[in-house]
C-alpha positions in Angstrom: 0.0 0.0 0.0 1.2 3.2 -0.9 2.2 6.3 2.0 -1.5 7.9 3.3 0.7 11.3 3.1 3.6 12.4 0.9 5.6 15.1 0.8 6.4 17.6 -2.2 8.7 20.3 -2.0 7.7 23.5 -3.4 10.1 25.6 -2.9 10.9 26.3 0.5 7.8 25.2 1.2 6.6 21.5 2.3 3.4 20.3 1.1 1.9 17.1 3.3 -0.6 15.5 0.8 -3.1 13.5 2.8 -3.1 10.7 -0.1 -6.0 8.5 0.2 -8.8 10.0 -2.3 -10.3 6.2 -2.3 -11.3 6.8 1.1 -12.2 10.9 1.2 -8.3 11.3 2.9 -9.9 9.9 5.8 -7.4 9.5 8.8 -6.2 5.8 9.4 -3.7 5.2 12.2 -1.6 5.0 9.8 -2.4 8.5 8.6 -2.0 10.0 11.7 1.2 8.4 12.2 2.4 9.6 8.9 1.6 12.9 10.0 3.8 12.6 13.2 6.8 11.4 11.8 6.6 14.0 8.5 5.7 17.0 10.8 8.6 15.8 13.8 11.3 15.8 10.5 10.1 19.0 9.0 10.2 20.7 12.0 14.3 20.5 12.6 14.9 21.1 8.6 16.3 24.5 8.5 15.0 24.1 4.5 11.8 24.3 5.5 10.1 27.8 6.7 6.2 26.9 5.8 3.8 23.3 6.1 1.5 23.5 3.9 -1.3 20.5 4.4 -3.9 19.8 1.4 -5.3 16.9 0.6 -5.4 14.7 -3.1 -8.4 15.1 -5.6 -11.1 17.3 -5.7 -14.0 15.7 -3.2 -12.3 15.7 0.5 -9.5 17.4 2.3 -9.9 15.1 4.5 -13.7 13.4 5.9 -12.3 12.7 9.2 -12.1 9.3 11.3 -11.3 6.2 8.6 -14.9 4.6 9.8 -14.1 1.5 7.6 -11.1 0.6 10.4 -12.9 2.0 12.9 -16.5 -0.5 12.6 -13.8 -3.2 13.9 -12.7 -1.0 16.7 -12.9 -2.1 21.0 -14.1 1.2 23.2 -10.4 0.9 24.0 -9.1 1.2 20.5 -11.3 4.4 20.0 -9.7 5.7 23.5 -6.5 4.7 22.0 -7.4 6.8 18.5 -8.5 9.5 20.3 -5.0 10.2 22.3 -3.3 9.2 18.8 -4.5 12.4 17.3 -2.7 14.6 20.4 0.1 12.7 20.1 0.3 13.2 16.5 -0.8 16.4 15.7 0.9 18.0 18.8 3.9 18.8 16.8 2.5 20.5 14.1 0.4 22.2 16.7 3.6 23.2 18.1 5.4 24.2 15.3 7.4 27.4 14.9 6.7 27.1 11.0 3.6 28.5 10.2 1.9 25.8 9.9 -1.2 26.3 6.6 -3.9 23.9 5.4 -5.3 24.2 2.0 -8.8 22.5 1.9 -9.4 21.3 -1.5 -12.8 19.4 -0.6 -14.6 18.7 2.4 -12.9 19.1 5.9 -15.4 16.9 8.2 -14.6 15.6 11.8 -11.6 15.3 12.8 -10.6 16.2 9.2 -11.8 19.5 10.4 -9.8 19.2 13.4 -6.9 18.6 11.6 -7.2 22.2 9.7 -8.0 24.0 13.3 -4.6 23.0 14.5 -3.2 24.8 11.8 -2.3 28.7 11.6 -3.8 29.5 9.1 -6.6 28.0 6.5 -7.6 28.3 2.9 -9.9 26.8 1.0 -11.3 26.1 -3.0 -14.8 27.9 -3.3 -16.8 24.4 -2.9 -15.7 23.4 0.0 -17.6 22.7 3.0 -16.3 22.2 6.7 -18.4 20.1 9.6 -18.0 19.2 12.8 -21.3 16.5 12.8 -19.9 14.7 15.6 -23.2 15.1 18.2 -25.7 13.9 15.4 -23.8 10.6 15.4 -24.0 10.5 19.4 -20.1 11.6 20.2 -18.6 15.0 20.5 -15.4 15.9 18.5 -12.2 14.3 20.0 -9.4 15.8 18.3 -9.5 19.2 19.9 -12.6 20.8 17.9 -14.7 22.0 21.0 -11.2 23.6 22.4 -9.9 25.0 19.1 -13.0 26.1 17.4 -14.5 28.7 19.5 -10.7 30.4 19.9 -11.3 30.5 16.3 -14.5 31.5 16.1 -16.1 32.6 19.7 -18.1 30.8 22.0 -21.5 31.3 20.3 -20.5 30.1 16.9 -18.8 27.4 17.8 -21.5 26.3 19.8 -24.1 26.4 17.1 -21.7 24.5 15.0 -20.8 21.7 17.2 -24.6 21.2 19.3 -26.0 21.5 15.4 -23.6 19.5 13.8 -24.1 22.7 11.2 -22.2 22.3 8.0 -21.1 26.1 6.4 -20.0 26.9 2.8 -16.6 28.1 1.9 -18.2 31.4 2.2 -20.2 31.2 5.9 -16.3 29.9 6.8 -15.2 33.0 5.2 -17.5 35.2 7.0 -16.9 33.4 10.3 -13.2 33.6 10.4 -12.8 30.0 10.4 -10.7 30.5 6.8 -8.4 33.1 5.6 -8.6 32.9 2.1 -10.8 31.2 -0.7 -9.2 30.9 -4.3 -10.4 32.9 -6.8 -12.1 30.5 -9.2 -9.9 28.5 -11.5 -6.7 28.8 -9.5 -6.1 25.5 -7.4 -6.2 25.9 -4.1 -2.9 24.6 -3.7 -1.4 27.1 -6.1 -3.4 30.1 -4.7 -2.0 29.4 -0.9 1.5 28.8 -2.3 1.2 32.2 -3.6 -0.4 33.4 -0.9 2.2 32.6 1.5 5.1 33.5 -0.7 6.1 36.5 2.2 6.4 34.0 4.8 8.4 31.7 3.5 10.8 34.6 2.1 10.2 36.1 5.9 12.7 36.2 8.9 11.9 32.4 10.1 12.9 33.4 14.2 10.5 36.7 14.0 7.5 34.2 12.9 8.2 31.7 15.0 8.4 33.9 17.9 5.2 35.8 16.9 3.6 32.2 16.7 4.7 31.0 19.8 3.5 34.6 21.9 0.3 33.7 20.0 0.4 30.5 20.9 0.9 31.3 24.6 -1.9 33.9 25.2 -4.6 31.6 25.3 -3.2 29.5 28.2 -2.4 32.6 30.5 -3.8 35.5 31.9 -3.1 38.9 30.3 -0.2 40.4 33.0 1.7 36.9 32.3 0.7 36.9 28.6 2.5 40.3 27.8 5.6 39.5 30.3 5.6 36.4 28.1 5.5 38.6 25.0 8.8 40.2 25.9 10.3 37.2 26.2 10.0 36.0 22.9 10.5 40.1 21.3 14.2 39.7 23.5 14.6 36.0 21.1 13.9 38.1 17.9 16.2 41.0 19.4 18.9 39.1 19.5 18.8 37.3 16.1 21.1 37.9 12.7 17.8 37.9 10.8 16.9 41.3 13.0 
């Protein structure tokens, strides 16, 4: 069986094609591991100043949990799966590279999931993103009711998650869930790579700095948050790029 993800260099950018359109991208254990291992070896290449994360063909992104390998699954095994995805994700959560996905088709689940613990997200005009988990009797379990409403607010991610709502490229748009939709007849792929083009030609400490006094706010009060900011300013301060 071929890789679930591969990588392409584009520049000094890496692209992480999630590489199972047969099965909507959907995340295996295997997938997830993929991601792990890719995302822990990008992450100490000095090459690399941008992930970009997209998934192959047109339909999915990425339609979350691999259900086929999961009918076969104990209580345990989903337990298991569920810690997989902090385990595996936590380094591209992490990153100092900004870290983008690039939704080429529907982000659903933990596909969804997947894109939130990104920095930043794009997406082809037909896309649609869902977090359906309740309406199949579970809640999200790859970070979507901690991520989304820092993404989006309280209220919106509420009616999102206790809906199971599904929004167009556009409602994303609107709601700050993406950045950027492609102008029609650019691929996405092509449009973020372009999009990006100042980061990855940016001064890689400043960003990662930035990212990780972003990063940081969320988990500490303001007083902490801004003694916390200097800290990472004195990093950039005393860099070559500066």
């Amino acid at each position: 069986e071929r890789d679930p993800v591969r990588v392409e260099r584009r520049g000094a950018a890496a692209v992480l094609w999630l590489d199972r359109p047969e099965r909507m991208n959907a995340l295996s254990r295997a997938t997830l591991r993929a991601l792990g291992r890719l995302s822990r070896e990008l992450a100490i290449d000095d090459s690399v100043r941008a992930i970009v994360i997209t998934g192959a063909g047109d339909k999915a992104f990425c339609a979350g949990a691999d259900l086929k390998e999961r009918k076969d699954f104990s209580e345990n095994d989903v337990r298991e799966q569920v810690a997989m995805y902090r385990e595996e994700l936590g380094p591209l959560d992490r990153s100092k590279k900004p870290v983008i996905a690039a939704l080429n088709g529907v982000a659903f689940g933990g596909g969804l999931e997947l894109a939130l613990v990104c920095d930043l997200r794009t997406a082809a005009a037909h896309v649609s993103v869902a977090l359906p988990e309740t309406t199949l009797g579970i809640i999200p379990g790859a970070g979507g009711t901690q991520r989304l409403p820092r993404i989006v607010g309280e209220s919106r991610a509420k009616e999102m998650i206790l809906f199971g709502r599904r929004l167009s490229a556009d409602e994303a748009l609107a709601w700050g869930l993406v950045n950027r939709i492609a102008p029609a007849g650019v691929p996405v792929l092509e449009d973020t790579l372009e999009w990006i083009a100042p980061l990855l030609a940016g001064a890689p400490i400043a960003l990662g700095a930035a990212l990780g006094a972003i990063d940081v706010s969320f988990d500490v009060g303001l007083d902490t948050g801004l003694a916390l900011e200097r800290v990472f300013y004195d990093e950039t301060l005393r860099s070559a790029d500066r």
